[in-house]
N, C-alpha and C positions, 0 to 999 in steps of 0.2 A: 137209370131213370129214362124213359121215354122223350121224346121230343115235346109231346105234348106239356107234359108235367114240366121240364125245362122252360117250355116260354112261359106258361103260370107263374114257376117260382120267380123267373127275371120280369115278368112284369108287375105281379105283388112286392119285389122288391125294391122297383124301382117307383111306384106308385108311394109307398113308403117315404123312402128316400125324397119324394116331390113333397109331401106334405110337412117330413122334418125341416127342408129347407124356410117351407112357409110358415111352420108354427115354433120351431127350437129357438129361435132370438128372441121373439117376445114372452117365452116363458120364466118359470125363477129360474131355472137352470145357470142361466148366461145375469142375471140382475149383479151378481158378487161382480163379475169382471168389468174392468173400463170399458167404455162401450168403444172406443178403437182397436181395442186389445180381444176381447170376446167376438169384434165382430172376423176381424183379421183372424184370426184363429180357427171360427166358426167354417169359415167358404174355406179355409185353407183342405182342413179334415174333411168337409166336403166333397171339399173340388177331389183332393186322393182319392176319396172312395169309391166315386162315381168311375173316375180313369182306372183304379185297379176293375172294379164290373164291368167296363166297357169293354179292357182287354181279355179278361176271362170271357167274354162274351167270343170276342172276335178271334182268338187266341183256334178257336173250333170250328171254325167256320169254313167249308169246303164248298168249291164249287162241286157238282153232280160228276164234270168231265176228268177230275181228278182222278179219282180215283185205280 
């Protein structure tokens, strides 16, 4: 996969990722759970998903002079 197509796919994903943070609690999804429990739970699987993308991110990331 190209560079190009790379930042595409990580910034549609994380553009994603921003908009479930804003819209997945208020929907029926999370209604069944206690709302301490659903939310605790909610930012927890969040907050993971973001930190595993962040390091697949950085995990490839080279200076130019490395090489």
């Amino acid at each position: 996969m190209s560079l190009q197509k790379q930042r595409y796919f990580w910034v549609i994903l994380f553009f994603i990722m921003i908009l479930a943070a804003f819209i997945l609690p208020f929907t029926s999804l999370m209604n069944e759970l206690y709302k301490v429990y659903g939310a605790f739970l909610f930012w927890n699987l969040f907050a993971i998903v973001v930190i595993i993308c962040l390091g697949l991110i950085t995990a490839k990331w080279r200076d130019d002079d490395e090489r």
